[in-house]
Structure formats: C-alpha cells, structure tokens
Backbone as CSV, one residue per row, in Angstrom:
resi,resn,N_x,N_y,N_z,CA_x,CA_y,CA_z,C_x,C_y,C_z
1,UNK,1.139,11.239,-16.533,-0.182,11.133,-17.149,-0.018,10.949,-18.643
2,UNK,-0.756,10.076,-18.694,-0.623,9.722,-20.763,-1.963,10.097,-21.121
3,UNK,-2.535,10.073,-22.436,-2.960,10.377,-23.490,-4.459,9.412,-23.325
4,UNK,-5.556,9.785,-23.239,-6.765,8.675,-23.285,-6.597,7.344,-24.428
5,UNK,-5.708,6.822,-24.765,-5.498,6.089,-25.609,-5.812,4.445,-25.161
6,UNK,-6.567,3.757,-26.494,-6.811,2.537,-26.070,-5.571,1.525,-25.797
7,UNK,-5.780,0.911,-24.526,-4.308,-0.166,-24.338,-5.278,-0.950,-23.813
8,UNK,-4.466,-2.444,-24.097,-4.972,-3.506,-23.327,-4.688,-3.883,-21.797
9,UNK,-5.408,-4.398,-21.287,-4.961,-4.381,-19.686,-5.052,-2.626,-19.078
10,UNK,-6.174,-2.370,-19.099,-6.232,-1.229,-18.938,-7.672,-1.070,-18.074
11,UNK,-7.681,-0.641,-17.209,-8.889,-0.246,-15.815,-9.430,0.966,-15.949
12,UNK,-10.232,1.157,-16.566,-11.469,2.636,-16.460,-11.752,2.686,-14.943
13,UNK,-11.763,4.002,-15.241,-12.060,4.918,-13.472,-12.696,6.273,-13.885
14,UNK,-14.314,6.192,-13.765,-14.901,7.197,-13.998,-15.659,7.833,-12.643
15,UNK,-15.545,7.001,-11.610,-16.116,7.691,-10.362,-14.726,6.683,-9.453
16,UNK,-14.729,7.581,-8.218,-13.329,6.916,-7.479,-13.630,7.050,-6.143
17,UNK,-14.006,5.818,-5.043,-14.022,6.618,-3.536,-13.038,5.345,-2.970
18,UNK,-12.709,5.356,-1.934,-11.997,4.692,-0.865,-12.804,5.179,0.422
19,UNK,-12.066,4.182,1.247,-11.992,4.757,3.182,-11.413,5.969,3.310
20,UNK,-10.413,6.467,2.297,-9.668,7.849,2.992,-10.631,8.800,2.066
21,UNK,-11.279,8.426,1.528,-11.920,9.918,0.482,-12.385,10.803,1.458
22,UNK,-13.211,10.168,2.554,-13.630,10.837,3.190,-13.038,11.837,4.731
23,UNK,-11.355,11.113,4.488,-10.633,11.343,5.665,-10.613,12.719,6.035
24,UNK,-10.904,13.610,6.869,-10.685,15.278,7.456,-9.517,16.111,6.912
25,UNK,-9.172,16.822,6.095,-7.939,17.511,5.510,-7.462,17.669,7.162
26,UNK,-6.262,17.587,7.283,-5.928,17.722,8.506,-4.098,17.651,8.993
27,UNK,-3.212,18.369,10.463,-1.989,18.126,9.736,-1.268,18.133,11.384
28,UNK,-0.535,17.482,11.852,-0.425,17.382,12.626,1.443,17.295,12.832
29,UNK,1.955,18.513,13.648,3.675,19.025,13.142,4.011,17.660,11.709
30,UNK,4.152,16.896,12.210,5.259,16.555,10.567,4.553,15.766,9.656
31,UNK,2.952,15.428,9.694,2.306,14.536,8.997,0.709,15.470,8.817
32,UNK,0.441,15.284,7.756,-0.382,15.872,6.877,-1.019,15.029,5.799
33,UNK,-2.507,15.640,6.187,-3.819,14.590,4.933,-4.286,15.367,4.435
34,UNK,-3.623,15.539,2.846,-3.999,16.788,2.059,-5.174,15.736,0.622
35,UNK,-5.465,16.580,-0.092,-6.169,15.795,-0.973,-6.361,16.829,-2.628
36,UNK,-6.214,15.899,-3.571,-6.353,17.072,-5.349,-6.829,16.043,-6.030
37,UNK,-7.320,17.095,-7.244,-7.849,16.245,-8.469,-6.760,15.365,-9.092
38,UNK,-7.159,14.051,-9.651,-5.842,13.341,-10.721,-6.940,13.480,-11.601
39,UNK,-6.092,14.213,-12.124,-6.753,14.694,-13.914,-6.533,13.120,-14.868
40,UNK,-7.590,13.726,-15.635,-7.980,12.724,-17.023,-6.717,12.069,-17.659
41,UNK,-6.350,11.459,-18.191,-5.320,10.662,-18.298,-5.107,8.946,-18.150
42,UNK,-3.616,8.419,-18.196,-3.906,7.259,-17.799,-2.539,7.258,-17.538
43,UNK,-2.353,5.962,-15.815,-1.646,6.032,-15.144,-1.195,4.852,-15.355
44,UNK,0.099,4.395,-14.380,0.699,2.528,-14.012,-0.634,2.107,-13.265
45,UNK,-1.048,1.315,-13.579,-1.279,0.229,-12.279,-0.017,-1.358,-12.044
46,UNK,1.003,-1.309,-13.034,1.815,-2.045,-12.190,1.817,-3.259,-12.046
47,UNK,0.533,-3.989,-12.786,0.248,-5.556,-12.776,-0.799,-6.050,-12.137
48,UNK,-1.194,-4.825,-10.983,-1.859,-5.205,-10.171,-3.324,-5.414,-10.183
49,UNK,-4.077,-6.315,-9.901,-5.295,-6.907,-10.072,-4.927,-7.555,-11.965
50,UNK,-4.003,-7.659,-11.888,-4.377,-8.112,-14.003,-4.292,-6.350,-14.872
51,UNK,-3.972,-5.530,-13.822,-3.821,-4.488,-15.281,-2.607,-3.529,-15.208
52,UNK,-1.806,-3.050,-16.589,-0.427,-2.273,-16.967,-0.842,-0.967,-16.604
53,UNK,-2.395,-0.182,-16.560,-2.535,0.797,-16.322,-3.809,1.204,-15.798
54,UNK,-4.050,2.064,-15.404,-5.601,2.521,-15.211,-6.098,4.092,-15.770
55,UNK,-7.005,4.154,-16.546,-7.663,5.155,-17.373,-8.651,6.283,-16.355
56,UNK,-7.996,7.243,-15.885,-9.075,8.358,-15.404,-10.078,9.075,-16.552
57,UNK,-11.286,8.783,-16.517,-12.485,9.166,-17.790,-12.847,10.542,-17.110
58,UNK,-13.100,10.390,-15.615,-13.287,11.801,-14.930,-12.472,12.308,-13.923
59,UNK,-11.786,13.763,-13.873,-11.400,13.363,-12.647,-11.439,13.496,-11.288
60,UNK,-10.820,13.029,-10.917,-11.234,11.957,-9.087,-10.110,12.649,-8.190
61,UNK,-10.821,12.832,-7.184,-10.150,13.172,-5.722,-9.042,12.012,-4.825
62,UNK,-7.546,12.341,-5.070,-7.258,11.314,-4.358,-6.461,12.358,-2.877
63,UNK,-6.248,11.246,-2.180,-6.082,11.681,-0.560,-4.543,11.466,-0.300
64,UNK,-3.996,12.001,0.177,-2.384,11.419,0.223,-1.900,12.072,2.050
65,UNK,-1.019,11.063,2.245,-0.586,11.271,3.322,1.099,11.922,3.317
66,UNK,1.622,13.215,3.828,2.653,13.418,3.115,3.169,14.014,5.108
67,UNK,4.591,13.261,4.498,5.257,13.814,6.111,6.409,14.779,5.810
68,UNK,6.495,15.596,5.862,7.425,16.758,6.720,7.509,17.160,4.820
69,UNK,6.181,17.100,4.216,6.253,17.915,2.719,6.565,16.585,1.554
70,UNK,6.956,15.544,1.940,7.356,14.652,0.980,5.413,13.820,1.139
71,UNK,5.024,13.440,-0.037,4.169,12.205,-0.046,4.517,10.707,0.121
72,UNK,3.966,10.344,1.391,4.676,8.884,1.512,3.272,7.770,1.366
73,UNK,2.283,8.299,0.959,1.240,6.997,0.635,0.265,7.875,-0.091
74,UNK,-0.803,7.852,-0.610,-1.924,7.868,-1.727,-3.135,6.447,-1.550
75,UNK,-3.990,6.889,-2.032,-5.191,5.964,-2.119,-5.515,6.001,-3.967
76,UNK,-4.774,6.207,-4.595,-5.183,6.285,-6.055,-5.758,4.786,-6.675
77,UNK,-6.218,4.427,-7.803,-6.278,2.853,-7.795,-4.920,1.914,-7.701
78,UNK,-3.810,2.394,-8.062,-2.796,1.461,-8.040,-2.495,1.135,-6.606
79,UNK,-2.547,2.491,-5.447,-2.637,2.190,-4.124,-3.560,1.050,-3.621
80,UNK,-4.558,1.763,-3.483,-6.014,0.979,-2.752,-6.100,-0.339,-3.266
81,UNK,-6.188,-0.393,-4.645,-6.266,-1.739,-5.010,-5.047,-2.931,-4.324
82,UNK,-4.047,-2.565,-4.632,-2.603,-3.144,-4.232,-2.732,-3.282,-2.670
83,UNK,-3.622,-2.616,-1.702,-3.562,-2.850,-0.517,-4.458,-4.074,-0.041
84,UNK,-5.843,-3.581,-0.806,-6.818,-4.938,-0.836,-6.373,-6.204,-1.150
85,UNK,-5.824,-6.222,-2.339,-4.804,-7.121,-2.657,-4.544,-8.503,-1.248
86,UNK,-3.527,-7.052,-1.105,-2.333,-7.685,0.084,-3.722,-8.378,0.946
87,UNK,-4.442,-7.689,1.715,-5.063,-8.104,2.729,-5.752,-9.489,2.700
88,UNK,-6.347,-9.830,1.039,-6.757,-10.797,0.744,-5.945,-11.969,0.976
89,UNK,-4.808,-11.506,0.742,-3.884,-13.007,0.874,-3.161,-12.934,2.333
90,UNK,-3.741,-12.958,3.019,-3.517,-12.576,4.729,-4.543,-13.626,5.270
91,UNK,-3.655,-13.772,6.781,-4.531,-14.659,6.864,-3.528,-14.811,8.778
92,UNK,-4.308,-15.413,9.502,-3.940,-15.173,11.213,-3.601,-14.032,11.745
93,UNK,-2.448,-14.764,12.149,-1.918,-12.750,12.848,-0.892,-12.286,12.200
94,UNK,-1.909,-10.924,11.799,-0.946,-10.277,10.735,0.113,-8.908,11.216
95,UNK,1.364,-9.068,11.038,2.133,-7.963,11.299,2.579,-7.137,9.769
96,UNK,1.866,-5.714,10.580,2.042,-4.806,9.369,3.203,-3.283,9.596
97,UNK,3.908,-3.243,8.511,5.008,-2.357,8.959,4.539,-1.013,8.031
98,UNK,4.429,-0.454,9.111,4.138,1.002,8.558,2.406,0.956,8.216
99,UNK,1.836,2.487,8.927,0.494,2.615,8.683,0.071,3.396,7.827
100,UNK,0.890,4.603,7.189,0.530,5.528,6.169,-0.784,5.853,6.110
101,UNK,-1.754,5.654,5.013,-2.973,6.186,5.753,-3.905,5.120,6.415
102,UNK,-3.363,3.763,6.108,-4.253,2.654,7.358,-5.252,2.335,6.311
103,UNK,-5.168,2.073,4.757,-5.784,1.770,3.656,-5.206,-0.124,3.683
104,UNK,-4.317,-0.696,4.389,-4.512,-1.803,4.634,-5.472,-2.537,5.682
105,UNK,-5.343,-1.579,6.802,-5.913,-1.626,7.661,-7.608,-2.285,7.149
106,UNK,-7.961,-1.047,6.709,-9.117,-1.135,6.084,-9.762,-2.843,5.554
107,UNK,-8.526,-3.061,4.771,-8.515,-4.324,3.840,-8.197,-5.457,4.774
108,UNK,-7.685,-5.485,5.956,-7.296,-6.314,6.843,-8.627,-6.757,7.210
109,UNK,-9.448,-5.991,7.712,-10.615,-5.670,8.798,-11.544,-6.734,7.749
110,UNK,-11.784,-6.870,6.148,-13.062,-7.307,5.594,-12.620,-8.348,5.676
111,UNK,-11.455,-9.036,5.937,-10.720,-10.601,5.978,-11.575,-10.941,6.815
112,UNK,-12.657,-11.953,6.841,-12.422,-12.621,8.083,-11.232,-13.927,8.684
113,UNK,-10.290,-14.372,7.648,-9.125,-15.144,8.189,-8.260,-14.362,8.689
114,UNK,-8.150,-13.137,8.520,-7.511,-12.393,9.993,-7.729,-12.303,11.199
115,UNK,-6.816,-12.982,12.475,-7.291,-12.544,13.762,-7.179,-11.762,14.020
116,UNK,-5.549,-11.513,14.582,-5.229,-10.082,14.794,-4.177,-9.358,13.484
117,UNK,-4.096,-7.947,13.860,-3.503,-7.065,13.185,-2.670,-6.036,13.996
118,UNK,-1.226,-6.184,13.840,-0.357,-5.492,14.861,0.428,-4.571,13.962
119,UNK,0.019,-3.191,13.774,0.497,-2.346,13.034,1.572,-1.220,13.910
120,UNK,3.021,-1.434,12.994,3.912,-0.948,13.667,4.225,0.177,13.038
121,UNK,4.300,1.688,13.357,4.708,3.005,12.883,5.067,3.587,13.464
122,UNK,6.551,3.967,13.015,8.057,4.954,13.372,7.349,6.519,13.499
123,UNK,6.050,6.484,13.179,6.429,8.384,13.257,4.988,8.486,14.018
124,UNK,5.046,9.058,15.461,4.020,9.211,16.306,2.800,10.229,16.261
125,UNK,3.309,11.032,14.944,2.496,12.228,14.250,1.038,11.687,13.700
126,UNK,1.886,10.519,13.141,1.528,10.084,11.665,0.036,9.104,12.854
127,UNK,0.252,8.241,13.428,-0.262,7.476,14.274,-1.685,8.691,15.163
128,UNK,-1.198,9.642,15.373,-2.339,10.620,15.912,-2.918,10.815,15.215
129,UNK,-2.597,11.181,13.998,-3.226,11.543,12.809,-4.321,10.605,12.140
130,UNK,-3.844,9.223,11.823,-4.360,8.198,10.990,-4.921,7.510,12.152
131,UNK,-5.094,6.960,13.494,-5.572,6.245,13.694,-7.044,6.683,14.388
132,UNK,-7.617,7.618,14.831,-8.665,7.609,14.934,-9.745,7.610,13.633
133,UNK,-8.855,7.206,12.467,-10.463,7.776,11.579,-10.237,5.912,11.152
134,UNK,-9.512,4.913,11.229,-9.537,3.693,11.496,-11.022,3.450,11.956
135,UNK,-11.554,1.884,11.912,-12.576,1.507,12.042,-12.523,1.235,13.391
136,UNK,-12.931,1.099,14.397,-12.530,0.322,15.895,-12.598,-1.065,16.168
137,UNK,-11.437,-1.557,16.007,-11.498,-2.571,16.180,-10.627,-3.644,17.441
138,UNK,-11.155,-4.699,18.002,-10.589,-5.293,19.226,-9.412,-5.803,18.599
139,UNK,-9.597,-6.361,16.931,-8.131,-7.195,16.401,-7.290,-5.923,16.151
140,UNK,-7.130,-5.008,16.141,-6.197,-3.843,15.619,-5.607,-3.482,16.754
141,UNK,-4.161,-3.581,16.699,-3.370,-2.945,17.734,-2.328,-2.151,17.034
142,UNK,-2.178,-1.213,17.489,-0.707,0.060,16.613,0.257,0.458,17.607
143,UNK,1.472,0.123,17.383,2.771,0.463,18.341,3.576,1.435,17.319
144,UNK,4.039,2.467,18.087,5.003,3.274,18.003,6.526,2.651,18.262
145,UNK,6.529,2.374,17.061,7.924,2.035,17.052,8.840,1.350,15.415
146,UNK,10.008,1.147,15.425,10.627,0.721,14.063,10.162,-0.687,13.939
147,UNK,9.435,-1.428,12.869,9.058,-2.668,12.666,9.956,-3.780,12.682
148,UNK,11.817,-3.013,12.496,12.547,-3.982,12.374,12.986,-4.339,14.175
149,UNK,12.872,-3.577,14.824,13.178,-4.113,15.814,11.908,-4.233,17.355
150,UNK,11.149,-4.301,16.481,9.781,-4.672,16.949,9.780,-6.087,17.779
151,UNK,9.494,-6.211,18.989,9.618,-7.421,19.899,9.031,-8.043,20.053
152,UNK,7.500,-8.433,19.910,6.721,-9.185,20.371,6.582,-9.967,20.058
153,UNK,6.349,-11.429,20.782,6.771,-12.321,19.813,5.227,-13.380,19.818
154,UNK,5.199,-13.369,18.511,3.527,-13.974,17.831,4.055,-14.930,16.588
155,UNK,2.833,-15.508,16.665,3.050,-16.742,15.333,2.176,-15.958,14.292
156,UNK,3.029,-15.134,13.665,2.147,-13.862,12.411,2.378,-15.379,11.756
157,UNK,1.411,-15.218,11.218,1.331,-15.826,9.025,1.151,-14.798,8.300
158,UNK,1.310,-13.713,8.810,1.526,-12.677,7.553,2.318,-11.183,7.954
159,UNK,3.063,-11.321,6.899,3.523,-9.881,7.261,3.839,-9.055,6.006
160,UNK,3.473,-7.754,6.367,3.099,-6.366,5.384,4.497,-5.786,5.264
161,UNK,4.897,-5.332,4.403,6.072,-4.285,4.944,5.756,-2.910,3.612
162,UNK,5.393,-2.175,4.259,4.936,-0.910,3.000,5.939,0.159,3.857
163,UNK,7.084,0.146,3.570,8.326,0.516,4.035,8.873,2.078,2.970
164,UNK,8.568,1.773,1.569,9.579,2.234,0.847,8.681,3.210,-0.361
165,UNK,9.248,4.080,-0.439,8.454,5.490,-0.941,10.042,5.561,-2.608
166,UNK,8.731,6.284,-3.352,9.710,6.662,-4.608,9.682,5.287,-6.111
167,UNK,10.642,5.970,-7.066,10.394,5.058,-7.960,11.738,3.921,-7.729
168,UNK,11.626,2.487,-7.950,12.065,0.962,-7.439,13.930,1.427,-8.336
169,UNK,14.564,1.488,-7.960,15.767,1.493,-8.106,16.718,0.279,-7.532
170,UNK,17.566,-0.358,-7.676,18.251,-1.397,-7.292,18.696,-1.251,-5.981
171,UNK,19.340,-0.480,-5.307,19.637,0.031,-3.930,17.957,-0.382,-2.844
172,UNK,16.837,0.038,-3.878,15.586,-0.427,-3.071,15.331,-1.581,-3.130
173,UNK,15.244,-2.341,-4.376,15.525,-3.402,-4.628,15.628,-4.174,-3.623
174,UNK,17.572,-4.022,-3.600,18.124,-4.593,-2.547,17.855,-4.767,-0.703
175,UNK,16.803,-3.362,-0.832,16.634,-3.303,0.716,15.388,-4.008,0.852
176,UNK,14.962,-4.077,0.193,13.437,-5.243,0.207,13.641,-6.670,0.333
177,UNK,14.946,-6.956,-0.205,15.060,-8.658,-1.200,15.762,-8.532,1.244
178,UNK,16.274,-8.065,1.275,17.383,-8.165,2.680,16.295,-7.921,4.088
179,UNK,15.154,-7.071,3.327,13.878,-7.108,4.553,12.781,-8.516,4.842
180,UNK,12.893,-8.840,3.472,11.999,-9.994,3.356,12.998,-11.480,4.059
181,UNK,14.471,-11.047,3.733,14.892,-12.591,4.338,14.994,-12.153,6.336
182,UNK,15.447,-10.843,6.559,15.122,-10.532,7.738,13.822,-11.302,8.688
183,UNK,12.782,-11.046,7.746,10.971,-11.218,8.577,11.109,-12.168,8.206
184,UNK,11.640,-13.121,7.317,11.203,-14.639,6.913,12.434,-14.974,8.415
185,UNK,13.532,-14.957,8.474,14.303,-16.018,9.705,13.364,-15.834,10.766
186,UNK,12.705,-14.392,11.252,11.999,-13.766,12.285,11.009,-14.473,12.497
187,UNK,9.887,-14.729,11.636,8.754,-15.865,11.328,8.525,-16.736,10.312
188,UNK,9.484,-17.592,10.142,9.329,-18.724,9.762,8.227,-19.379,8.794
189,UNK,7.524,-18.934,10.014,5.913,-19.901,9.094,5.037,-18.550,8.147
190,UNK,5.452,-17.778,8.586,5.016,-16.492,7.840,4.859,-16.272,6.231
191,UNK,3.922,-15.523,5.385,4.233,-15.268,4.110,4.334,-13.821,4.485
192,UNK,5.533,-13.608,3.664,6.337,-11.875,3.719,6.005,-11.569,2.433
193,UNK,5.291,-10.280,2.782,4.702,-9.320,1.141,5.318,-8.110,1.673
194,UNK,5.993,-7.305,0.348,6.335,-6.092,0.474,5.916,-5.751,-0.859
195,UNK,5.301,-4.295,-0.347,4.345,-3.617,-1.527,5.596,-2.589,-1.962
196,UNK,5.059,-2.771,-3.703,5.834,-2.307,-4.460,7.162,-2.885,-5.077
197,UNK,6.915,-3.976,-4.357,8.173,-5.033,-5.395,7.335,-5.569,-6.190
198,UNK,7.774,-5.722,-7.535,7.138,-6.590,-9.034,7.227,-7.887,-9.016
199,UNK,7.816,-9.334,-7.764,7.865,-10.585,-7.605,6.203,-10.201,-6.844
200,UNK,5.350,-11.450,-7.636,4.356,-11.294,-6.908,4.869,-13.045,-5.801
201,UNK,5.689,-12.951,-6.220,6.157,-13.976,-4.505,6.013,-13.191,-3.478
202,UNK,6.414,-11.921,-3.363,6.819,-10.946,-2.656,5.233,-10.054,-2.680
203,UNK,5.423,-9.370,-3.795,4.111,-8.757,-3.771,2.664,-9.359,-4.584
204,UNK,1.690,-10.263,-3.978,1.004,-11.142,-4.390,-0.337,-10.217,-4.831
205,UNK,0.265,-9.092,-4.957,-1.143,-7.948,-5.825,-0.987,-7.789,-7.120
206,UNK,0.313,-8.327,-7.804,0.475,-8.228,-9.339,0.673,-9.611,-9.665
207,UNK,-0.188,-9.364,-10.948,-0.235,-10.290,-12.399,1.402,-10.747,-12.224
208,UNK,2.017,-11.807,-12.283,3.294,-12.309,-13.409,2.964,-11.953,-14.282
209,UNK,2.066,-12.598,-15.139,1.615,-12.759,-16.872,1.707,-11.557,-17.408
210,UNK,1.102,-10.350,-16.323,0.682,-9.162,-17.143,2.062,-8.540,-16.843
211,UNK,2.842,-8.340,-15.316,4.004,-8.013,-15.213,5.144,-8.124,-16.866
212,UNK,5.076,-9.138,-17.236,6.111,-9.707,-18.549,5.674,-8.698,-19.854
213,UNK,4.328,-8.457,-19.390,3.876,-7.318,-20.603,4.477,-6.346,-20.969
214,UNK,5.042,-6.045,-19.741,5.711,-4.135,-19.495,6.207,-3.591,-20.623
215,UNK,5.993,-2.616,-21.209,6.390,-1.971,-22.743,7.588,-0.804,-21.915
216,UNK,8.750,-0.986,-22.633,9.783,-0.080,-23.033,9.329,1.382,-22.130
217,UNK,8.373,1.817,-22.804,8.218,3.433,-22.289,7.121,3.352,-21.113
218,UNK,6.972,2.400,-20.439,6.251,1.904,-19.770,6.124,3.469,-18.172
219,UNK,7.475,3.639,-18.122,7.468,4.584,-16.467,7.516,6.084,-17.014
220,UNK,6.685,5.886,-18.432,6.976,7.787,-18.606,5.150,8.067,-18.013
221,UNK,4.978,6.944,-17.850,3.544,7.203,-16.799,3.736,7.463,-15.737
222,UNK,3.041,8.477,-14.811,2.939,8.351,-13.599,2.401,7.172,-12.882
C-alpha cells in the first residue's frame, strides 16, 4: 500500500462491488471464501485497462479464495478488471484453466461471441465451493481435473490459463512462456492468454504503452 499521492495512470476506487462481493463466507476441507477491508492507499494495477495503479479513496471489501491457508485468487480491481479483460478478447469455445473464484466465468457469460466455456479445476473442494454461486448456465461446463492433460478434443479459439499464484519471477516466467507453446501445438487456431504475464500477446488485459512506464520502485506496491 502507498501513500494517496497523485500519479498518472492511476484508477480511483471509492465504492467497489464484483460477482464475488456478494459470495457466502464459506470453507470447504482445503478451500475457503474469506473476505477484509483493503485499506486507503494505492495499489499495482499492472497495465491493465491503461493504468500503473489503482487509488483506494474508501475502503472496500475484497473476497479472496485461499486453499489449504495460502490465497490463490482475489477480486480486487487489478483482479476483476484483468479477468473482464481476458473474457472480452474471447471468443468460440473457450477453454479455461483453473476456476478460483469463477470471476472469469462471470466475464465469459456477458460475451456473447462465446459459445461454450469448459472450465478445468485440479482441486474438487474448490469446484464445490465456487460453482454453485456461478450463474447457470447451458454454455458452462467444469471438469475436475489437471488442464494440462485435459482430453477433450474441441476447436477452442480461446484459452485462459490463470495457473500461477505469487510475485512473476523467471522460473514463472519460464513456466508460462512453456504453457503457452504447450496449448498453442494443442490448438492451433487458438489465442492463448495467461493472466499475469506483462506480454499483452499473452496477457491482452495490459497496456504495452503503459507497461514501458513501470518506475524503478514500482513492486514496493502491493
């Protein structure tokens, strides 16, 4: 959290809701929907939508999905926004890896160039948990299982991979740049987005222009 200070490329957030604001505190053995204040301050947003940060004026309730005590997704603006994002640039049948709290989902559903949506998640907790508060839908299907060795075989034009938790280190890097050529031989005709890489080739929710901005002390933000 930084300092209310004026920066450019910067997103005011004085009232904050999403699809999960309203999600049930709730916890099921290894997956849990807890929720706290993000105090006043100003955070990364990362490039995304056109901005380096976003400004909390009041603060706002965010929702996080955390498995076995670690947090592996959030709805904060750098989340939610970055998911809408993604969904916008989606388009047929979309394969999505990993459901966390199903805040793509959400963003999938207002597409109408989405047909279907085949959401694949490794942890069966997490899937009890998150998918009944999902919208109901005939295009939404969710399998229990690892996305990489996921079988079915469809002509996706899009695929999600929100795989990777923590701050971007080269080792992650690397496992993204090796996931994306994976799903690209896999589907071909496909565009492969993985959230939380800074190529908006890759992740088409951030600015380039504003990306190049990034200042030096840029990650002493949350």
């Amino acid at each position: 959290m930084g300092e209310l200070m004026d920066l450019p490329y910067t997103l005011d957030i004085e009232r904050w809701e999403t699809p999960a604001t309203n999600y049930p505190l709730a916890s099921l053995y290894s997956a849990e929907i807890t929720r706290r204040r993000q105090s006043k301050g100003l955070y990364r947003m990362e490039g995304v939508r056109g901005f380096l940060y976003y400004r909390v004026r009041t603060p706002i309730n965010v929702t996080y999905l955390k498995i076995r005590g670690r947090v592996v997704m959030l709805d904060d603006p750098l989340h939610w926004y970055g998911m809408v994002e993604l969904a916008k640039h989606s388009n047929g049948k979309v394969l999505v890896g990993g459901l966390g709290l199903g805040l793509v989902v959400h963003g999938l559903l207002e597409n109408s160039k989405v047909d279907e949506i085949d959401v694949v998640e490794i942890n069966p907790d997490v899937i009890k948990l998150i998918q009944p508060l999902l919208p109901q839908s005939q295009r939404v299907s969710i399998h229990e299982q690892n996305v990489f060795v996921f079988d079915i075989e469809k002509d996706y034009r899009t695929v999600i991979l929100d795989l990777w938790v923590g701050e971007g280190t080269r080792e992650v890097s690397r496992q993204m740049l090796s996931a994306f050529a994976t799903f690209k031989v896999r589907y071909p005709r496909a565009n492969v987005y993985i959230w939380g890489h800074g190529s908006p080739s890759l992740n088409p929710s951030v600015d380039p222009n504003v990306r190049k901005k990034i200042p030096r002390d840029y990650w002493r933000y949350k």
